[in-house]
Chimera marker file (.cmm) of the C-alpha trace (Angstrom):
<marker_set name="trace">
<marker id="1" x="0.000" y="0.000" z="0.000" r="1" g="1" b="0" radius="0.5"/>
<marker id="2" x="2.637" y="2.588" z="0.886" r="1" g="1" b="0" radius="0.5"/>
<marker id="3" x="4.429" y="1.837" z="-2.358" r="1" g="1" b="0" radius="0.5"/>
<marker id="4" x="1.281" y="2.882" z="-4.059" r="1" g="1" b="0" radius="0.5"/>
<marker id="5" x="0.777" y="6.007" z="-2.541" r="1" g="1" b="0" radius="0.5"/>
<marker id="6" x="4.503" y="6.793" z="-3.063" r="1" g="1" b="0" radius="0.5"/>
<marker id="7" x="3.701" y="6.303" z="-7.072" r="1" g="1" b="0" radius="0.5"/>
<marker id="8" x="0.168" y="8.128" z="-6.561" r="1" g="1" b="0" radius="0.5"/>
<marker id="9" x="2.262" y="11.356" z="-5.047" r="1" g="1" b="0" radius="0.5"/>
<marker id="10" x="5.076" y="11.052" z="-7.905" r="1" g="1" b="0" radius="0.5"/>
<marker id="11" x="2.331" y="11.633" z="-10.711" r="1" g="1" b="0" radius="0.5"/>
<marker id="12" x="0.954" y="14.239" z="-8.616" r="1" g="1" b="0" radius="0.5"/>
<marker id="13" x="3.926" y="15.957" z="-8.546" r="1" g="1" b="0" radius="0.5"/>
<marker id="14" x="5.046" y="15.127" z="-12.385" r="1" g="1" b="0" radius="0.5"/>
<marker id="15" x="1.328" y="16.800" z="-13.533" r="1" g="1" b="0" radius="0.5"/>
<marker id="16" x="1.949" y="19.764" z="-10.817" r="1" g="1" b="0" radius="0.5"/>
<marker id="17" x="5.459" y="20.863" z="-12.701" r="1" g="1" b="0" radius="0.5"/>
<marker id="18" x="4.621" y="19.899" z="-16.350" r="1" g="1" b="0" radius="0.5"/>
<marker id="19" x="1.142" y="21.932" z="-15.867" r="1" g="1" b="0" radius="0.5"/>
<marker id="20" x="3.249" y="24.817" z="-14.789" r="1" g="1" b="0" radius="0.5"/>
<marker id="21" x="5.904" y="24.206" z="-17.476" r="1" g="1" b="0" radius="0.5"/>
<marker id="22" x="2.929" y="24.187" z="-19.911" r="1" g="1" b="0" radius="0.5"/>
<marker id="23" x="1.620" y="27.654" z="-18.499" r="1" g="1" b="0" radius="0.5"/>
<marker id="24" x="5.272" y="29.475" z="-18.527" r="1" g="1" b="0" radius="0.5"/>
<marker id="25" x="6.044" y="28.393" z="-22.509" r="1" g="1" b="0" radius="0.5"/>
<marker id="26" x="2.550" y="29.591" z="-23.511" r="1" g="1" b="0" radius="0.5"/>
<marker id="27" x="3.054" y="32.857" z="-21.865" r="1" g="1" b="0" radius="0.5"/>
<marker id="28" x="6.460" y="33.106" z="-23.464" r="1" g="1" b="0" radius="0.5"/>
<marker id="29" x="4.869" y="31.993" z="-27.217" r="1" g="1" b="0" radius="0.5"/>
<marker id="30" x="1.981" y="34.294" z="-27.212" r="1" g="1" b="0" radius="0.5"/>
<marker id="31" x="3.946" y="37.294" z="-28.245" r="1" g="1" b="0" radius="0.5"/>
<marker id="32" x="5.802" y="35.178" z="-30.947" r="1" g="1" b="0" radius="0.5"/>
<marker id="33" x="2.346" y="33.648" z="-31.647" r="1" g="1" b="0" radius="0.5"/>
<marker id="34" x="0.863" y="36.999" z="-32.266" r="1" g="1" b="0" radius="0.5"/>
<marker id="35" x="3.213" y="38.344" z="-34.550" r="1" g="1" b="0" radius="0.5"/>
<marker id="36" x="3.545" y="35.710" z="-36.803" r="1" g="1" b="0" radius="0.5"/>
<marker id="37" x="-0.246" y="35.886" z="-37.421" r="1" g="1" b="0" radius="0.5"/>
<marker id="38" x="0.168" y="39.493" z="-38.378" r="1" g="1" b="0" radius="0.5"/>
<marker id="39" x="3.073" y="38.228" z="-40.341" r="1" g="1" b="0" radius="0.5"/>
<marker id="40" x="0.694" y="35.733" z="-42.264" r="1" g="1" b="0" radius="0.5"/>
<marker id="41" x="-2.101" y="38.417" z="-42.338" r="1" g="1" b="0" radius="0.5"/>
<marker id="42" x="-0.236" y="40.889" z="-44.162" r="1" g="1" b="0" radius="0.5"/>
<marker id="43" x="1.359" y="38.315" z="-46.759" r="1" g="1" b="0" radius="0.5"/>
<marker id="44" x="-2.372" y="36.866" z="-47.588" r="1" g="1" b="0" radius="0.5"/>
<marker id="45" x="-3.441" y="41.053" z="-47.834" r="1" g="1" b="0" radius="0.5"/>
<marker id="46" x="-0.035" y="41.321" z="-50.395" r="1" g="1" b="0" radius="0.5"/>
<marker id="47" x="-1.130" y="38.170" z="-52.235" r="1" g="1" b="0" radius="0.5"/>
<marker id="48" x="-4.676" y="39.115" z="-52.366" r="1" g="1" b="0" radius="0.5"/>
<marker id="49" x="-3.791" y="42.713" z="-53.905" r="1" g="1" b="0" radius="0.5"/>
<link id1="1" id2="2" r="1" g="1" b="0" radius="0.2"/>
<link id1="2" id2="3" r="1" g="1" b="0" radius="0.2"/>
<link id1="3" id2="4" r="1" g="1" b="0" radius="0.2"/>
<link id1="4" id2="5" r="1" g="1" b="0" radius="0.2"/>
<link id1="5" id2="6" r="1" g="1" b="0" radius="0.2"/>
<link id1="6" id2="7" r="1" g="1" b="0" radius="0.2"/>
<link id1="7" id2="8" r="1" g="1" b="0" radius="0.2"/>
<link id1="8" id2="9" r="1" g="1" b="0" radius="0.2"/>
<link id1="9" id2="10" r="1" g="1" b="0" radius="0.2"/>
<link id1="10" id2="11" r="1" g="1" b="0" radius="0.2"/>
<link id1="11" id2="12" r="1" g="1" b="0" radius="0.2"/>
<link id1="12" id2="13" r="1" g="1" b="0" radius="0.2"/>
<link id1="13" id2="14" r="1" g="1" b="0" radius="0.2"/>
<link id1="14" id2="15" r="1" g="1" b="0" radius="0.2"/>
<link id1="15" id2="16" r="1" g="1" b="0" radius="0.2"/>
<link id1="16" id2="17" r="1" g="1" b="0" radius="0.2"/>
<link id1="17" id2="18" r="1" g="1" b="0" radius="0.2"/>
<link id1="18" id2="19" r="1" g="1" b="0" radius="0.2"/>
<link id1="19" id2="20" r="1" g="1" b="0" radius="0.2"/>
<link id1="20" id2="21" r="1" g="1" b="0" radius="0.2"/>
<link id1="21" id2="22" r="1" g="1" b="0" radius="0.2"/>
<link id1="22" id2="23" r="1" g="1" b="0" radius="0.2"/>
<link id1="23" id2="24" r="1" g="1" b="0" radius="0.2"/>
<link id1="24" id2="25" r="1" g="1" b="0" radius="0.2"/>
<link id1="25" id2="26" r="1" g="1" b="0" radius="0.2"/>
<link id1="26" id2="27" r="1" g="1" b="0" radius="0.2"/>
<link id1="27" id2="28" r="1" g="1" b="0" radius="0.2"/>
<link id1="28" id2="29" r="1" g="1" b="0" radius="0.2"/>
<link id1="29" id2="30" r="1" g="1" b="0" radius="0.2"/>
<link id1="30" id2="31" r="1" g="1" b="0" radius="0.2"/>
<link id1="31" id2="32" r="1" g="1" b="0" radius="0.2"/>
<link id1="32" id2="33" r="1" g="1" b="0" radius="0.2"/>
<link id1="33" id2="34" r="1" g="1" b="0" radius="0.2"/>
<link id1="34" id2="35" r="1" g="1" b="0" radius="0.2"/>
<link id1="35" id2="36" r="1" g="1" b="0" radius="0.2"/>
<link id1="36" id2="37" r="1" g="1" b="0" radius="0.2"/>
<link id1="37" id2="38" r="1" g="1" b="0" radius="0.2"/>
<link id1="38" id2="39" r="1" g="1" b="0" radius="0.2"/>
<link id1="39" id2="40" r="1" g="1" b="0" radius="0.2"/>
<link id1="40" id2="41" r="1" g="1" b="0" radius="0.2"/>
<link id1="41" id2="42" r="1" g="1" b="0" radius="0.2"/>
<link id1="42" id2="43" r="1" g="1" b="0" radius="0.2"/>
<link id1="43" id2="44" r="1" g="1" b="0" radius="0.2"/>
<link id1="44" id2="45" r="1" g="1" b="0" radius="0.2"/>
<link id1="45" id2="46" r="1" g="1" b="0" radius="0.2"/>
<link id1="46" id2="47" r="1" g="1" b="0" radius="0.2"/>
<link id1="47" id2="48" r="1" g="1" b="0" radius="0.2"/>
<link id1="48" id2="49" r="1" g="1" b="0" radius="0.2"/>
</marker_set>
């Protein structure tokens, strides 16, 4: 049983530091996120014309 709850409290802490791995590289994309959509939104407008 103890070995159990040792592997239960491993996971937990594996999800607890990928969640907030997750959290810190999509704060740090956005900004790249949002400028290569404008990127791609003004080559489609220079296609388009």
């Amino acid at each position: 049983m103890p070995e159990t709850l040792e592997s239960l409290l491993w996971c937990a802490a594996l999800a607890t530091w990928l969640m907030l791995l997750f959290r810190i590289m999509g704060e740090r994309l956005k900004p790249l996120s949002k400028r290569f959509g404008h990127l791609l939104e003004v080559a489609l407008r220079l296609r388009a014309k």
